[in-house]
C-alpha positions in Angstrom: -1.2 3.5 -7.4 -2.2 2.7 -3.3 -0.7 -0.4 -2.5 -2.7 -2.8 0.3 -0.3 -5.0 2.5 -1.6 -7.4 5.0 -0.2 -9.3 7.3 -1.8 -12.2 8.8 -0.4 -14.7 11.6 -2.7 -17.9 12.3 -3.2 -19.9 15.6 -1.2 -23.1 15.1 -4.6 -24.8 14.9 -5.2 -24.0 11.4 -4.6 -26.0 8.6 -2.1 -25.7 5.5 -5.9 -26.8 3.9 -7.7 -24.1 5.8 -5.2 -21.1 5.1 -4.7 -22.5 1.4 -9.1 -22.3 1.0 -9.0 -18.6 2.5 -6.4 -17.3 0.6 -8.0 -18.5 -2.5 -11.5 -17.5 -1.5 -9.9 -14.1 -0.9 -8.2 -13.9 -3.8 -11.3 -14.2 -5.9 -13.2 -12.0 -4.1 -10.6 -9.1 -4.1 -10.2 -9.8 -8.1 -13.5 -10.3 -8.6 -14.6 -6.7 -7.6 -13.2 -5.3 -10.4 -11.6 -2.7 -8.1 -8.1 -3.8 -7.8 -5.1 -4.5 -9.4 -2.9 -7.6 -9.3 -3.2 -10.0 -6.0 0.6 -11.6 -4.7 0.3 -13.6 -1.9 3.8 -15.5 -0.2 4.7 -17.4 3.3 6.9 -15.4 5.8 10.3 -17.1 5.7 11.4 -17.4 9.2 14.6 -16.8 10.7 16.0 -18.1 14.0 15.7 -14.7 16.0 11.5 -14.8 14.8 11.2 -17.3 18.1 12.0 -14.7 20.1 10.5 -11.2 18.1 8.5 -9.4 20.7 6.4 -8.1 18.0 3.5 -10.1 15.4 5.6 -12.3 13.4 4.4 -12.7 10.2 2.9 -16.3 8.3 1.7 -15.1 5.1 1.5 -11.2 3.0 -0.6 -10.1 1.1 -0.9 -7.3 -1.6 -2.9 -5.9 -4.0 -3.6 -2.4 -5.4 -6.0 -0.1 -6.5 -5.5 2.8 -8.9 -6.2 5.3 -6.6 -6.9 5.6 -2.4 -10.4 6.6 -3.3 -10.7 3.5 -5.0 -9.3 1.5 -2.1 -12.0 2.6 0.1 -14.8 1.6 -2.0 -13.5 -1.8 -2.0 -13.0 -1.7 1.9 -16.5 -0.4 1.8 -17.8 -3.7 -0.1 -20.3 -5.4 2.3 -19.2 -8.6 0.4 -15.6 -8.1 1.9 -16.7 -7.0 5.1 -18.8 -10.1 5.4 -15.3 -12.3 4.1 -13.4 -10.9 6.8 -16.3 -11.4 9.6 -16.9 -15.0 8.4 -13.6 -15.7 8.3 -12.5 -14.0 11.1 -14.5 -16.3 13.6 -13.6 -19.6 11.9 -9.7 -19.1 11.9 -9.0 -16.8 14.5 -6.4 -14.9 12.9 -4.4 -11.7 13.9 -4.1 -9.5 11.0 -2.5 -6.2 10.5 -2.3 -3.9 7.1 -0.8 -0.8 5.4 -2.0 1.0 2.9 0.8 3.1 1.2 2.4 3.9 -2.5 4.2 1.8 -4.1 8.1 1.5 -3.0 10.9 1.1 -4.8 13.7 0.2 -2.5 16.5 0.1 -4.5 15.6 3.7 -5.9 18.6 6.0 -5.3 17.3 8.6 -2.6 16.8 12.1 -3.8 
């Protein structure tokens, strides 16, 4: 199982509306592929020392999987997700990193 994290951070111009109609648009077209597996989505909870993080702080993760990282890349591939991302990409502005990785499983005793 590959694992897809993404991290986005919005301009402060966006809406709660706006954010709330791209996640959901996202979250059909990533399930309605066919391709992956499960879709979680949750707000960054911020701490006091965020203000002053020198690095992207996050406002919302993402994940979803895909059986294997073959898989994953035909879905990156989609011209229908390439054309999500463009679309949205211009309207909202946002900064967006990602990881693609196996699952973890932090609180597996080390080996």
């Amino acid at each position: 199982m590959i694992v897809h994290t993404l991290i986005y951070r919005f301009p402060e111009t966006v809406s709660d509306e706006e954010k709330k109609q791209f996640f959901s648009e996202m979250r059909e077209l990533v399930v309605g592929t066919g391709l992956t597996e499960g879709f979680d989505l949750q707000p960054h909870l911020w701490l006091g020392a965020d203000k002053g993080a020198r690095g992207m702080t996050a406002d919302s993760i993402v994940q979803f999987s895909c059986k294997d990282l073959a898989t994953l890349d035909r879905f990156s591939q989609l011209p229908a997700v390439f054309d999500f991302v463009t679309d949205w990409k211009q309207r909202l502005h946002f900064e967006a990193a990602y990881a693609n990785h196996e699952e973890l499983h932090p609180f597996a005793e080390a080996a």
